[in-house]
VOKOLRO-79577 format. One record per residue: residue number from 1; residue in three letters; x, y, z of N, C-alpha, C, O in turn. Coordinates in steps of 0.02 Angstrom, whole numbers, plus 32768, in hexadecimal, padded with zeros to 4 digits. Example, Ala and Ser with C-alpha at 12.3 -4.5 7.8 and 13.67 -1.06 7.14 Angstrom:
<pt 1; ALA; <8294; 7EE4; 8186>; <8267; 7F1F; 8186>; <8294; 7F5B; 8186>; <82C8; 7F5A; 81A7>>;
<pt 2; SER; <8282; 7F90; 8162>; <82AC; 7FCB; 8165>; <8285; 8002; 818A>; <829E; 8039; 8192>>;
//
This chain:
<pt 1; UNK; <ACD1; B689; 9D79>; <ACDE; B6BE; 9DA6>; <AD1C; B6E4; 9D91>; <AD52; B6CD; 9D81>>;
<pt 2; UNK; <AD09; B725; 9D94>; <AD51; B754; 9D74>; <AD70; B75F; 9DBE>; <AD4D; B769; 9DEF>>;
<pt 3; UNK; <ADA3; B75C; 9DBE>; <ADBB; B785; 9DFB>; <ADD2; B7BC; 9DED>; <ADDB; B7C7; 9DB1>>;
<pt 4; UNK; <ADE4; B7F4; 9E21>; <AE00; B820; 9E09>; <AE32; B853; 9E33>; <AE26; B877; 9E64>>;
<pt 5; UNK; <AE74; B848; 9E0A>; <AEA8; B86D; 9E25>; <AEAB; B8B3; 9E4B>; <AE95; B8E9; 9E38>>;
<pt 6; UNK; <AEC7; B8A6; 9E7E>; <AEB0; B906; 9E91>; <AEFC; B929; 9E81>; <AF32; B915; 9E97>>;
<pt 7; UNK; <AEF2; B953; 9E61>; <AF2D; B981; 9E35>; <AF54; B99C; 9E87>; <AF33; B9A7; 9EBA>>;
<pt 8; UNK; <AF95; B9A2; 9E82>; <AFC0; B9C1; 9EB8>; <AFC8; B9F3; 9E90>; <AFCE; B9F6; 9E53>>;
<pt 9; UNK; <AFC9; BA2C; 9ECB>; <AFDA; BA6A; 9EB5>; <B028; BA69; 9EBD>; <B048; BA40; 9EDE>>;
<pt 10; UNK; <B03B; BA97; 9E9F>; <B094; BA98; 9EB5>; <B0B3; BABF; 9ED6>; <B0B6; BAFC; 9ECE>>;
<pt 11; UNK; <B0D7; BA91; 9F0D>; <B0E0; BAAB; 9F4D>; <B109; BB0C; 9F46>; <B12D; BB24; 9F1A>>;
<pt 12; UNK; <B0EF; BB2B; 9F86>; <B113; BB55; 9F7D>; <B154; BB5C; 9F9F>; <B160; BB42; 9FD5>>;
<pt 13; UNK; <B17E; BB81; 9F7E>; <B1DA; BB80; 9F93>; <B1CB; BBA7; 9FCA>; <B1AB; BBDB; 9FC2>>;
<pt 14; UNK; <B1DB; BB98; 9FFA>; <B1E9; BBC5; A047>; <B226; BBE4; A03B>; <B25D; BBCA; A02D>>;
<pt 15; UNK; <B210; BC30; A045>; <B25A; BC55; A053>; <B2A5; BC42; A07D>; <B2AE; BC31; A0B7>>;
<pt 16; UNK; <B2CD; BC4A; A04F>; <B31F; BC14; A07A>; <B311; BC54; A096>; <B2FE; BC8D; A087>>;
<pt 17; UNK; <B32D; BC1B; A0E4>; <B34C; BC5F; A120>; <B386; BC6F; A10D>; <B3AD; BC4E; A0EB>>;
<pt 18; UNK; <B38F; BCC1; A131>; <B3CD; BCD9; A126>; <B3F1; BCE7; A160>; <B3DE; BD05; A192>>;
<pt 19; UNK; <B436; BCC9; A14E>; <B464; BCC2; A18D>; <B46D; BD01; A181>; <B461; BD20; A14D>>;
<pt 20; UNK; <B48E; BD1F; A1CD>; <B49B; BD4D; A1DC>; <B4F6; BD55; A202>; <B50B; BD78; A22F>>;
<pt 21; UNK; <B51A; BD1D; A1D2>; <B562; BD10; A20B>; <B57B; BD5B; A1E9>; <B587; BD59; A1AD>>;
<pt 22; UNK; <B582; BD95; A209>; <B5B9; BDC1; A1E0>; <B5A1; BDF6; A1BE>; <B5B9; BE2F; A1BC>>;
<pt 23; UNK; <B555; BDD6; A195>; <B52E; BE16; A158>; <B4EC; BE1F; A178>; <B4D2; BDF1; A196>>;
<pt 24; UNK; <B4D6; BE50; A172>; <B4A0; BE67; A18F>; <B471; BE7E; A143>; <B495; BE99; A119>>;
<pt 25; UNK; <B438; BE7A; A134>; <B3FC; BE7F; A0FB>; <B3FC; BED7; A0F7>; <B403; BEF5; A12C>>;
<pt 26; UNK; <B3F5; BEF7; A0C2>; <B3DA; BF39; A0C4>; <B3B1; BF38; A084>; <B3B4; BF28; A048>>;
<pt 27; UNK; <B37F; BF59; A0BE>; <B32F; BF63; A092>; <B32C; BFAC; A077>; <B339; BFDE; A097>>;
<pt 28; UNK; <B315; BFAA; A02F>; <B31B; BFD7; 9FF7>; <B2CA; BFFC; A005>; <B296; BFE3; A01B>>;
<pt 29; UNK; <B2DA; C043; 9FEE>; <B298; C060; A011>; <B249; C039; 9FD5>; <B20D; C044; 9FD5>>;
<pt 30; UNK; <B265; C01E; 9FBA>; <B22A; BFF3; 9FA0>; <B1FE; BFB6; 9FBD>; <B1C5; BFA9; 9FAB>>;
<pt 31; UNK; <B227; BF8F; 9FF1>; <B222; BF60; A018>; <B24D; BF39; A002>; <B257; BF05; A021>>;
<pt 32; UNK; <B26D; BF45; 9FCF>; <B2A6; BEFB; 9FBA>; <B2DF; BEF2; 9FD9>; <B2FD; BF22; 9FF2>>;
<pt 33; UNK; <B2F3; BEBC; 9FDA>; <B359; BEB7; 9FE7>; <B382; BECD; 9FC2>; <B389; BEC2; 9F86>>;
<pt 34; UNK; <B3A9; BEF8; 9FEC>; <B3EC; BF1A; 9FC8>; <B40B; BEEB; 9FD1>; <B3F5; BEB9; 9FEC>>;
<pt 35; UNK; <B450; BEF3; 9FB7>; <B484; BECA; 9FBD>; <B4A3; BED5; A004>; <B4AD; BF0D; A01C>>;
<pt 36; UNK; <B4B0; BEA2; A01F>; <B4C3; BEA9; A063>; <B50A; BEBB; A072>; <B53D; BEB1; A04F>>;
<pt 37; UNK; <B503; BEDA; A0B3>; <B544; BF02; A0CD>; <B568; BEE6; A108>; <B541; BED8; A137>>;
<pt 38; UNK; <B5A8; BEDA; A113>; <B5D5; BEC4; A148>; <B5B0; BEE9; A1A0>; <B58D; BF19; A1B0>>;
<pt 39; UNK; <B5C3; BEC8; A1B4>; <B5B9; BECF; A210>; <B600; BECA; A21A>; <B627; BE9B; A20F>>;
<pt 40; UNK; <B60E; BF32; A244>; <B64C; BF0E; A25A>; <B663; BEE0; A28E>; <B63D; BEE6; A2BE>>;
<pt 41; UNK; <B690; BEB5; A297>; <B69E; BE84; A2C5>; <B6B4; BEAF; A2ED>; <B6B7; BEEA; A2DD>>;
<pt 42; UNK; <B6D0; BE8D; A33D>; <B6EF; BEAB; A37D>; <B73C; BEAE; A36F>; <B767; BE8B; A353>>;
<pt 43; UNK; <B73A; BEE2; A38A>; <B794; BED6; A375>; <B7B2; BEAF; A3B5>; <B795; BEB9; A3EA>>;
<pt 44; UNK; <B7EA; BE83; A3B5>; <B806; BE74; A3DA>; <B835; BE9B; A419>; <B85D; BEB7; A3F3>>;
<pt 45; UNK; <B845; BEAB; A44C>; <B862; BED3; A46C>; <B8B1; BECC; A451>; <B8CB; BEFE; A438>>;
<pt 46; UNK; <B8C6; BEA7; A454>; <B904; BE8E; A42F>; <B90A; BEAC; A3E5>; <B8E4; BEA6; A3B5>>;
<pt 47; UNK; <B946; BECC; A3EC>; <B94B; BEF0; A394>; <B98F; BEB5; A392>; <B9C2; BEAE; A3B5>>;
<pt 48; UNK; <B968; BE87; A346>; <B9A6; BE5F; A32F>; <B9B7; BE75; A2F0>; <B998; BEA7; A2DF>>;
<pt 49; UNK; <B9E7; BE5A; A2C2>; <B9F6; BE53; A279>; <B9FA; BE10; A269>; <BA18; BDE4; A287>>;
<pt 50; UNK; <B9CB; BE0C; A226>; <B9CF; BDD1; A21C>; <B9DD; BDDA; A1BA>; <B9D3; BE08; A193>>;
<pt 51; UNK; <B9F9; BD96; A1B0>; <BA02; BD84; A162>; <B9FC; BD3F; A155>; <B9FF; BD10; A17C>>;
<pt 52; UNK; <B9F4; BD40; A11A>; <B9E3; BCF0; A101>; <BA27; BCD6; A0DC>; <BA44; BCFA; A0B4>>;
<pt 53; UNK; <BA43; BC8F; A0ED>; <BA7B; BC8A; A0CB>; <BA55; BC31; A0A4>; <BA27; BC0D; A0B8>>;
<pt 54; UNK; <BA8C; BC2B; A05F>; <BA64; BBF9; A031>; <BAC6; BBE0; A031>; <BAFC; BBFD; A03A>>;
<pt 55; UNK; <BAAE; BB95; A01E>; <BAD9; BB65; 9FEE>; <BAAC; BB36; 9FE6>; <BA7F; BB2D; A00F>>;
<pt 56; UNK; <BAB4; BB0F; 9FAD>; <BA9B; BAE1; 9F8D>; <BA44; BADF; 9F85>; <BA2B; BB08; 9F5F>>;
<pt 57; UNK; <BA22; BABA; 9FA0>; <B9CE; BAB7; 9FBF>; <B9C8; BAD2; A013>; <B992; BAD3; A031>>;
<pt 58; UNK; <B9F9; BAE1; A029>; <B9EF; BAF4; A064>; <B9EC; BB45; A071>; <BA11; BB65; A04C>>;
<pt 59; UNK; <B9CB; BB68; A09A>; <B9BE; BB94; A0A9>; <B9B1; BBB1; A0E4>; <B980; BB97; A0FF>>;
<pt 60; UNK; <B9CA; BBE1; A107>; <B9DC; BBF9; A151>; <B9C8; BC31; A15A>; <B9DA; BC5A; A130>>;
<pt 61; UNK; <B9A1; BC47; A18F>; <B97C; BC83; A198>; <B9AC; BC8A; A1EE>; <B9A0; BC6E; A223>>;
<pt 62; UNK; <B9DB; BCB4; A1DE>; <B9F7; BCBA; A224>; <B9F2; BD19; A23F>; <B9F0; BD4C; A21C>>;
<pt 63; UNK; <B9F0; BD12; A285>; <B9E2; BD47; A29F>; <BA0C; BD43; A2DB>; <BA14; BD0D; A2F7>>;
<pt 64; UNK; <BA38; BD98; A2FC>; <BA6A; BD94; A317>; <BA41; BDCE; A343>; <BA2C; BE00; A327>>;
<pt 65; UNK; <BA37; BDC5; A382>; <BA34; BDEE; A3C5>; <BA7F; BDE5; A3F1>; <BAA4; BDB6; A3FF>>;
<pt 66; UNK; <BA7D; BE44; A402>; <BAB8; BE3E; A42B>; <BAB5; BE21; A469>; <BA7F; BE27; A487>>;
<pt 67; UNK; <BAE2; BE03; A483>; <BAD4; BDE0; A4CE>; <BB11; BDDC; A4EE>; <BB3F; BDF8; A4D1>>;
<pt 68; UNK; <BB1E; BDBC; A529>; <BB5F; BDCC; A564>; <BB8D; BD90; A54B>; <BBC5; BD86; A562>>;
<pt 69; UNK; <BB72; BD70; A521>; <BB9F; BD36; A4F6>; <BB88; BD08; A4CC>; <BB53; BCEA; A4D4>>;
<pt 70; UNK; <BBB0; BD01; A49E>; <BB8A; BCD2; A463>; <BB81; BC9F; A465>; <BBA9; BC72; A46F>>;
<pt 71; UNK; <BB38; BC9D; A456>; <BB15; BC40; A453>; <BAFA; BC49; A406>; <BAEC; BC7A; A3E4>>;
<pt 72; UNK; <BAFA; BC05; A3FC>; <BAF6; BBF7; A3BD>; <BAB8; BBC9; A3B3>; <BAC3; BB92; A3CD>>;
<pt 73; UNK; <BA76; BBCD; A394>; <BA4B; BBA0; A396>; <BA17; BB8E; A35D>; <B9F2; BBBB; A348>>;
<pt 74; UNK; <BA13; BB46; A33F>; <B9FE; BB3B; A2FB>; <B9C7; BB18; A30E>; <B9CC; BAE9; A335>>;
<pt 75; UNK; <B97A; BB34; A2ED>; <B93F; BB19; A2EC>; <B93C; BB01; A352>; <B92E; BAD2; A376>>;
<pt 76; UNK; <B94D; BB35; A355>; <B933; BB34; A3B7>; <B955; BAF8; A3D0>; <B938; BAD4; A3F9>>;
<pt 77; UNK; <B99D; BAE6; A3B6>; <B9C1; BAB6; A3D2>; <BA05; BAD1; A3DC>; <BA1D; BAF8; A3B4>>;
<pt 78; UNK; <BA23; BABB; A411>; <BA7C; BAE6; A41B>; <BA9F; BACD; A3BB>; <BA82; BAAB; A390>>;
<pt 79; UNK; <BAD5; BAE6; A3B8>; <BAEE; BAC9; A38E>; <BB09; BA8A; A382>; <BAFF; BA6F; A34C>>;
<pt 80; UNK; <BB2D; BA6C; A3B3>; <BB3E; BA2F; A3BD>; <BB23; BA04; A3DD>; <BB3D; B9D9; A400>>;
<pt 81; UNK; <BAF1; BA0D; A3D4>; <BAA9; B9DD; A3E3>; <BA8A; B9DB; A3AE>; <BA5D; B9B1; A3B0>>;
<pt 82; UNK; <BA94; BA08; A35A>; <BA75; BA10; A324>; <BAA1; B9F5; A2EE>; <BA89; B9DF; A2BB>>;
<pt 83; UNK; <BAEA; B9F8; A2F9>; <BAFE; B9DA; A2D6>; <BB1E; B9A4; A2E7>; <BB14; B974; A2C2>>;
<pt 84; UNK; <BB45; B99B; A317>; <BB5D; B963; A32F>; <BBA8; B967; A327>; <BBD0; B948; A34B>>;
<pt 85; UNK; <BBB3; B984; A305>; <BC05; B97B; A2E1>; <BC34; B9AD; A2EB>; <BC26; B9DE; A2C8>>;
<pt 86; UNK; <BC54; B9B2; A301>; <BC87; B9FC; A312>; <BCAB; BA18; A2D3>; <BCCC; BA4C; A2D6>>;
<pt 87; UNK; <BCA2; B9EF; A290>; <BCCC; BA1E; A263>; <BC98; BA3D; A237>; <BCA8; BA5D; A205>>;
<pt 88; UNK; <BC4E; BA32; A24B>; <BC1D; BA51; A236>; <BBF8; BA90; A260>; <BBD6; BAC0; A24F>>;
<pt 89; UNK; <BC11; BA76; A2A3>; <BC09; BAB4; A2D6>; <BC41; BAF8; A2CA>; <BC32; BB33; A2C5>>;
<pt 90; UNK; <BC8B; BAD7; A2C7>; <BCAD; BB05; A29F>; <BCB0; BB3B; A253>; <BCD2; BB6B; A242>>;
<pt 91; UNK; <BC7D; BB16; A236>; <BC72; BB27; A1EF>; <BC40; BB5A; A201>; <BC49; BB8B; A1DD>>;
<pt 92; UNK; <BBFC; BB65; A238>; <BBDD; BB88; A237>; <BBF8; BBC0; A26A>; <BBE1; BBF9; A26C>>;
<pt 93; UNK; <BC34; BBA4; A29A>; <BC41; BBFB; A2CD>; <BC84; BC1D; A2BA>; <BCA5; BC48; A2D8>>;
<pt 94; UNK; <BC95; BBEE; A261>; <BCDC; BC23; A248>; <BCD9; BC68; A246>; <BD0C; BC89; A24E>>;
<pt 95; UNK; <BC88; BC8F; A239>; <BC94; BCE9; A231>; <BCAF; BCF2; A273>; <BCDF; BD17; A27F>>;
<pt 96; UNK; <BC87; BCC5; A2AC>; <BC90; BCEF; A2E4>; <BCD6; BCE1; A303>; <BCEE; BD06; A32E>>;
<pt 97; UNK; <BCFA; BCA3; A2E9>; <BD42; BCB4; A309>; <BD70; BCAE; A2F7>; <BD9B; BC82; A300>>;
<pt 98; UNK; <BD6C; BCEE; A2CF>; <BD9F; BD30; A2C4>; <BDC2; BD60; A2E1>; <BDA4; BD8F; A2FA>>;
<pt 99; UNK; <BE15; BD5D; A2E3>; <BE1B; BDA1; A313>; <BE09; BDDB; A310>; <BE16; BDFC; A342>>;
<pt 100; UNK; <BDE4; BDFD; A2D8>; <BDD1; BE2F; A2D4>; <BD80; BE40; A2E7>; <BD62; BE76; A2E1>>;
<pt 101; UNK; <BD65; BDFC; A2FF>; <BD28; BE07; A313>; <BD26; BE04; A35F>; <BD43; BDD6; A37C>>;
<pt 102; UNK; <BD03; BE36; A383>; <BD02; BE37; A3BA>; <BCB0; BE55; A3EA>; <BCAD; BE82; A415>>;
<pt 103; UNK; <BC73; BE26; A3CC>; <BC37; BE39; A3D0>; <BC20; BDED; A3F7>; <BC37; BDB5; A3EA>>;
<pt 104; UNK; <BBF0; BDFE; A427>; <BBD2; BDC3; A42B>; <BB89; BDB2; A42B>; <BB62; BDD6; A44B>>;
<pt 105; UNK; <BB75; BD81; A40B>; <BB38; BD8D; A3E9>; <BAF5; BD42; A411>; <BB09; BD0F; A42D>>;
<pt 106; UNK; <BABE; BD50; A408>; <BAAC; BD0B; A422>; <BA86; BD00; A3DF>; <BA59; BD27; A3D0>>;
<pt 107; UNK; <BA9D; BCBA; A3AA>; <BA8A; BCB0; A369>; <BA55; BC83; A358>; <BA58; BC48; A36B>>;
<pt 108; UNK; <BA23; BC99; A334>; <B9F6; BC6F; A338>; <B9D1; BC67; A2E3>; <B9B6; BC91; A2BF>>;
<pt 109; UNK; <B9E0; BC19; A2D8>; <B9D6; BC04; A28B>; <B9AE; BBE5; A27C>; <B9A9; BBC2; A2AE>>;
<pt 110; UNK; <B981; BBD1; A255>; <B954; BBB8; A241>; <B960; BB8C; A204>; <B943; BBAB; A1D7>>;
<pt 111; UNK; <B976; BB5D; A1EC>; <B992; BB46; A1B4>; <B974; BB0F; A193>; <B973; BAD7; A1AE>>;
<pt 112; UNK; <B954; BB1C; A14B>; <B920; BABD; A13F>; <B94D; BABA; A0F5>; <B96D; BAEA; A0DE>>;
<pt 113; UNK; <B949; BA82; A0DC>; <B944; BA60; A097>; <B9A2; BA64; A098>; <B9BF; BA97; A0AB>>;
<pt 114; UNK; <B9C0; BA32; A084>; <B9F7; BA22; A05F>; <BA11; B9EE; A08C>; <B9E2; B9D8; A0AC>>;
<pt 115; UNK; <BA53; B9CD; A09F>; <BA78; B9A7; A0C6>; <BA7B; B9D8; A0FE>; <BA69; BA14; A0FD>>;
<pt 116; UNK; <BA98; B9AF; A135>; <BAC9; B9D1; A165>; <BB09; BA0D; A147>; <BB09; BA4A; A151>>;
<pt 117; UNK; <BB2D; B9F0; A12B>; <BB6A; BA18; A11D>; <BB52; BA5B; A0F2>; <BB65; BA94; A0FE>>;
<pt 118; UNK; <BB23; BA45; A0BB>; <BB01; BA85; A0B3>; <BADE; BAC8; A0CD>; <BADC; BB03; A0BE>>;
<pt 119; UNK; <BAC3; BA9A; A0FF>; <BAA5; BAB6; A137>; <BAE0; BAF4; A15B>; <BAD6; BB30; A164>>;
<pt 120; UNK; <BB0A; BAD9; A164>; <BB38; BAF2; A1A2>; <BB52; BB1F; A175>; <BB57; BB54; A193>>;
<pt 121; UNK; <BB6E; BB29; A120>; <BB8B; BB5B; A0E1>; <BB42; BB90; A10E>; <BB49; BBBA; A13B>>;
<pt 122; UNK; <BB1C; BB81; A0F9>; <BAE1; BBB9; A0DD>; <BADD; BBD7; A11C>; <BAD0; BC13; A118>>;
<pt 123; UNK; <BAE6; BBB9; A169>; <BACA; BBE3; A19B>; <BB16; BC0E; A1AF>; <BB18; BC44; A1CD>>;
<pt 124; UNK; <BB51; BBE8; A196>; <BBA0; BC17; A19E>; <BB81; BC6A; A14C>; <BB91; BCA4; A154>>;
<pt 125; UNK; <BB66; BC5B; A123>; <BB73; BC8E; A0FD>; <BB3D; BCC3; A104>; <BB3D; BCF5; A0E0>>;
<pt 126; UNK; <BB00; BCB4; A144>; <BACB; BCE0; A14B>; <BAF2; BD0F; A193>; <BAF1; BD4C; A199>>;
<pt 127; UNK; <BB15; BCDA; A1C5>; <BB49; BCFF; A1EF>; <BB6E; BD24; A1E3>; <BB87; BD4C; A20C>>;
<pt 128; UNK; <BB7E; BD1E; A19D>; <BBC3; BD43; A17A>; <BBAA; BD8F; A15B>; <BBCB; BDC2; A156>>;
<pt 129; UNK; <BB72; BD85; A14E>; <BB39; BDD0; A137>; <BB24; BDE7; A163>; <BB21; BE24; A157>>;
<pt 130; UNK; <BB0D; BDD9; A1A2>; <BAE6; BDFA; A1DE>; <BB34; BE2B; A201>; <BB2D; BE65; A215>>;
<pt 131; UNK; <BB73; BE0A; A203>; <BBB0; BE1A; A20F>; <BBC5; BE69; A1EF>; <BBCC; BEA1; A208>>;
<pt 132; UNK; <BBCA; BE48; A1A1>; <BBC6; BE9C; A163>; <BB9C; BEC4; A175>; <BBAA; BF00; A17C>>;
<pt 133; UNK; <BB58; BEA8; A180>; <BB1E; BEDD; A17E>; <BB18; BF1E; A1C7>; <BAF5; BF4F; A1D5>>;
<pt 134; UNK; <BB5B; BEF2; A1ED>; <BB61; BF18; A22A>; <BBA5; BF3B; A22C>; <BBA6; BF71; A24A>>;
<pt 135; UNK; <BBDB; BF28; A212>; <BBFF; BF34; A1FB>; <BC33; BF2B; A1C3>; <BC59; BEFA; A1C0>>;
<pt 136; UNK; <BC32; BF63; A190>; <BC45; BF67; A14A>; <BC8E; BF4D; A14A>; <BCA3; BF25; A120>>;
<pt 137; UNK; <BCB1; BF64; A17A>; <BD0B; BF50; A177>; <BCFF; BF14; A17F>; <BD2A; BEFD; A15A>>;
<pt 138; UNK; <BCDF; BEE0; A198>; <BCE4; BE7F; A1A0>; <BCD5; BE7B; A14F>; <BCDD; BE45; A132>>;
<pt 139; UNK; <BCC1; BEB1; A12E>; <BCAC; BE7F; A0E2>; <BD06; BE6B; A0CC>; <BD10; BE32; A0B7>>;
<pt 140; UNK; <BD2B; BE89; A0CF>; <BD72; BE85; A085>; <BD8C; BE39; A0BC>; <BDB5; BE11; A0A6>>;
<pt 141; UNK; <BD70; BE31; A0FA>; <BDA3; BDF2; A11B>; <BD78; BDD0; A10B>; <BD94; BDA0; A0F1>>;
<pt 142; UNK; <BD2B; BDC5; A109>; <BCFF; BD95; A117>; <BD09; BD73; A0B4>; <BD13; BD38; A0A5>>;
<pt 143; UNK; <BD03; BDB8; A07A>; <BCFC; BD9F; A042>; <BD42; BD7A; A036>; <BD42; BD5C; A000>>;
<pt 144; UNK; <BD7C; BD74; A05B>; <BDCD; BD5E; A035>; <BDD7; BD16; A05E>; <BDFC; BCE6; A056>>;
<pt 145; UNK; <BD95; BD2A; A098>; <BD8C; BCCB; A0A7>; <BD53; BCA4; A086>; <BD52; BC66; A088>>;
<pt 146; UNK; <BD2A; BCC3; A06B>; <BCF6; BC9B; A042>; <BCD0; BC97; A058>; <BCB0; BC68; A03F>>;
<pt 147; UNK; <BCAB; BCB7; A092>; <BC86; BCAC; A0AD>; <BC33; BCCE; A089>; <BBFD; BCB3; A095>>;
<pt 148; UNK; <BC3B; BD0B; A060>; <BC15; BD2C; A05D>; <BBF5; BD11; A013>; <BBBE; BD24; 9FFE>>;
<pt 149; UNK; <BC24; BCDF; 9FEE>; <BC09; BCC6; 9FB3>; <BBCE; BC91; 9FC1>; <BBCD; BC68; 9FEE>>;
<pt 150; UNK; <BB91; BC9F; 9F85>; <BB6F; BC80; 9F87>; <BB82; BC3F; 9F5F>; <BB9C; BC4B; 9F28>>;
<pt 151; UNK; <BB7C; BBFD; 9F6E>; <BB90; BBBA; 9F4F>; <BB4B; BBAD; 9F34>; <BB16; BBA7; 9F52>>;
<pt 152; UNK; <BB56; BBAA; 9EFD>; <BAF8; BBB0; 9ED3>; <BAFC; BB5E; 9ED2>; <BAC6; BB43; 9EDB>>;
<pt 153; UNK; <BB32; BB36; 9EC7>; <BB13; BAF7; 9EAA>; <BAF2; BAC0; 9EC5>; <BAF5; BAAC; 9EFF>>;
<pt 154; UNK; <BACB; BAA4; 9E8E>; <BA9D; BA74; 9E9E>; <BA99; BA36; 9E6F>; <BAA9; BA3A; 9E34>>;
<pt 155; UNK; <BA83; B9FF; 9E8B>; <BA72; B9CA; 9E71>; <BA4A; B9C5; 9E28>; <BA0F; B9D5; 9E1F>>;
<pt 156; UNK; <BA6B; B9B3; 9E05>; <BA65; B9B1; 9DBB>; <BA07; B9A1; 9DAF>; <B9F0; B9AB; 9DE7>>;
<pt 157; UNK; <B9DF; B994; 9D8C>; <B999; B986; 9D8B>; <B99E; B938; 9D6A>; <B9B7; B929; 9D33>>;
<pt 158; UNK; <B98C; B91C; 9D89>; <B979; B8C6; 9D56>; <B943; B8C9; 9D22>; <B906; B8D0; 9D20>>;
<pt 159; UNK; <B987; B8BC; 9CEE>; <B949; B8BD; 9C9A>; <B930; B87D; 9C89>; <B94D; B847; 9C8F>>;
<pt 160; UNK; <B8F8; B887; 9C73>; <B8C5; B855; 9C35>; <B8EF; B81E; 9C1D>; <B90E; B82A; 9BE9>>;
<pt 161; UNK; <B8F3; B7F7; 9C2D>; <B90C; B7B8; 9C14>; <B95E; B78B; 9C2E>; <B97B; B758; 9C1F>>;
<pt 162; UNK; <B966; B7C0; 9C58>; <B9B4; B7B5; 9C85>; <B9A5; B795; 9CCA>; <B96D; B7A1; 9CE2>>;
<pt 163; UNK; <B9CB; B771; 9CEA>; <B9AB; B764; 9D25>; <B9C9; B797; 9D4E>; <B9B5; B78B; 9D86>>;
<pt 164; UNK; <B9F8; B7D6; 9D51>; <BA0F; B80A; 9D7C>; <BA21; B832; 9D37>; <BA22; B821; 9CFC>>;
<pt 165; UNK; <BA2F; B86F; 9D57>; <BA37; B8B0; 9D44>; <BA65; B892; 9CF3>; <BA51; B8A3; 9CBC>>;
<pt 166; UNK; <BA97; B86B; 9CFD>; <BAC0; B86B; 9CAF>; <BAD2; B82B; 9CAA>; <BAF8; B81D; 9C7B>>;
<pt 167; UNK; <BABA; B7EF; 9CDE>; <BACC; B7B3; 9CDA>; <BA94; B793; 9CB5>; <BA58; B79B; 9CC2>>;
<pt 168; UNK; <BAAF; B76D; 9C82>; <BA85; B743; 9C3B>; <BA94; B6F4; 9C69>; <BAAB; B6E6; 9C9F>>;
<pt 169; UNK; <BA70; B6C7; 9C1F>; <BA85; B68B; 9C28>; <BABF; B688; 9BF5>; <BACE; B6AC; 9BC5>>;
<pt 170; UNK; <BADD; B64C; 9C14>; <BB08; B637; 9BFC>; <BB03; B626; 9BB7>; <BAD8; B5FA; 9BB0>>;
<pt 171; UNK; <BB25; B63B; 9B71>; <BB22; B628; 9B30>; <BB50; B60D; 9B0F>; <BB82; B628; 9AF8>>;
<pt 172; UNK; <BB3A; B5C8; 9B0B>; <BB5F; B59F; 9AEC>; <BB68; B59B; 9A8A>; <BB35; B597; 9A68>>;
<pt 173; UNK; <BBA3; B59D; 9A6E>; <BBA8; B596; 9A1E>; <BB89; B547; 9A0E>; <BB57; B52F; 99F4>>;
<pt 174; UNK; <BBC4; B531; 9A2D>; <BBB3; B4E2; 99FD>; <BB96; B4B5; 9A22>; <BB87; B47E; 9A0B>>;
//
């Protein structure tokens, strides 16, 4: 008795759905897809300024609305509920207390990847730009405190055969 195999055809690929978060499809008078085009978003009633401030792996997307007094708030937590530490809470409200600053703002940061202390550099130097970007005279006080420098450095890369970035084994002569 032969038996006999029945051949599968091969399946067909179902069209991937297309999300729609943001881009909307435009159809080419041929029937094809154009390249798709932005949807504008709602604007917020609130006109803020916002800037991104960096040290090390960390990175801060902060945004400053005017308000009847300044609050300060990281990833939707008060500040000292985010950091814990008062000379890190200090490190992030040095632009704002200055005698020559006299604005009050309600601050709101968003901050991922590096340590804490990094954290708190990068969201003081995105405060320190939203500040300039509103007013030009805070740049010559903000740049002679350091605030406006970017601190690029980072953790060295661990090479091929080292157990850290430049640490060997130990090599003995005799």
């Amino acid at each position: 008795m032969a038996t006999t195999a029945k051949l599968k055809s091969p399946k067909m690929a179902k069209p991937a759905k297309m999300v729609t978060t943001g881009v909307t499809p435009r159809v080419s008078k041929t029937g094809s897809l154009a390249q798709p085009t932005k949807v504008s978003r709602p604007v917020k009633s609130s006109i803020y300024m916002e800037a991104v401030g960096r040290r090390k792996r960390a990175i801060a997307r902060v945004r400053a609305t005017a308000d009847t007094k300044t609050v300060i708030t990281v990833n939707e937590k008060s500040l000292e509920k985010y950091f814990g530490i008062p000379s890190l809470c200090a490190i992030v409200s040095a632009p704002l207390a200055r005698e020559s600053f006299a604005g009050k703002y309600f601050i709101s940061a968003h901050v991922k990847g590096g340590g804490i202390h990094a954290q708190a550099e990068a969201i003081r130097h995105g405060l320190s730009r939203i500040l300039v970007a509103e007013d030009a005279t805070q740049k010559k006080e903000l740049k002679k405190m350091g605030f406006l420098k970017r601190d690029s450095r980072k953790v060295e890369r661990k090479h091929f055969g080292l157990k850290k970035a430049r640490k060997r084994k130990q090599w003995k002569k005799r």
